[in-house]
C-alpha positions, 0 to 999 in steps of 0.5 A: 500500500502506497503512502498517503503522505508521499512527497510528490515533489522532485525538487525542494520548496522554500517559505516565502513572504507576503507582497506577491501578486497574480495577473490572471485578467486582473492583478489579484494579491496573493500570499506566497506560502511555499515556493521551488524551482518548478511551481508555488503554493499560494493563499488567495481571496479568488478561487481562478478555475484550474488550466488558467494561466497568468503571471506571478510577480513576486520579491525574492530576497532583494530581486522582482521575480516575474514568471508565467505560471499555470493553476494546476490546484485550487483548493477552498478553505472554509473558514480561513480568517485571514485574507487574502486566504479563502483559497489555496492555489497550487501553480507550475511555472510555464515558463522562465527565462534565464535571469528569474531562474537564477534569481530563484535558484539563489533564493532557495540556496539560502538558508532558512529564516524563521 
């Protein structure tokens, strides 16, 4: 019998800050939870229908990362208190050009801050 809790994920996933934004048709803020080199988990107040693409501007450490991404998951939270925080999304990078790439690549090399 398989694991439940089994990571899915090929590559490690680092915890983010607050200010990041999501262009689907319209700017909408959004909670970066959780990021790594393929995709991000996120908190918002919408719940975007899955297959929809945007683009996810967010600061990582010092640097503005911008990448076109995919929603792959959309959950609902009943009763989340804080906002934006009524949905979590999951997302895949569609797309990343060279100098994002890097500048994710040394986010996620540094160490972990509480």
């Amino acid at each position: 019998m398989t694991d439940l809790k089994e990571e899915r994920r090929q590559t490690a996933r680092v915890a983010a800050k607050d200010g990041s934004e999501l262009w689907l048709e319209r700017p909408h803020a959004v909670r970066l939870l959780e990021i790594s080199m393929t995709g991000a988990l996120l908190r918002a107040s919408h719940g975007p229908p899955v297959g929809e693409r945007g683009e996810l501007r967010t600061k990582l450490g010092d640097h503005t990362f911008t990448t076109h991404v995919e929603v792959r998951r959309v959950v609902a939270q009943p009763g989340a208190g804080e906002m934006p925080g009524r949905y979590t999304l999951g997302v895949t990078f569609v797309s990343l050009d060279s100098d994002n790439r890097r500048c994710l690549e040394r986010f996620l090399r540094q160490p972990a801050t509480p």
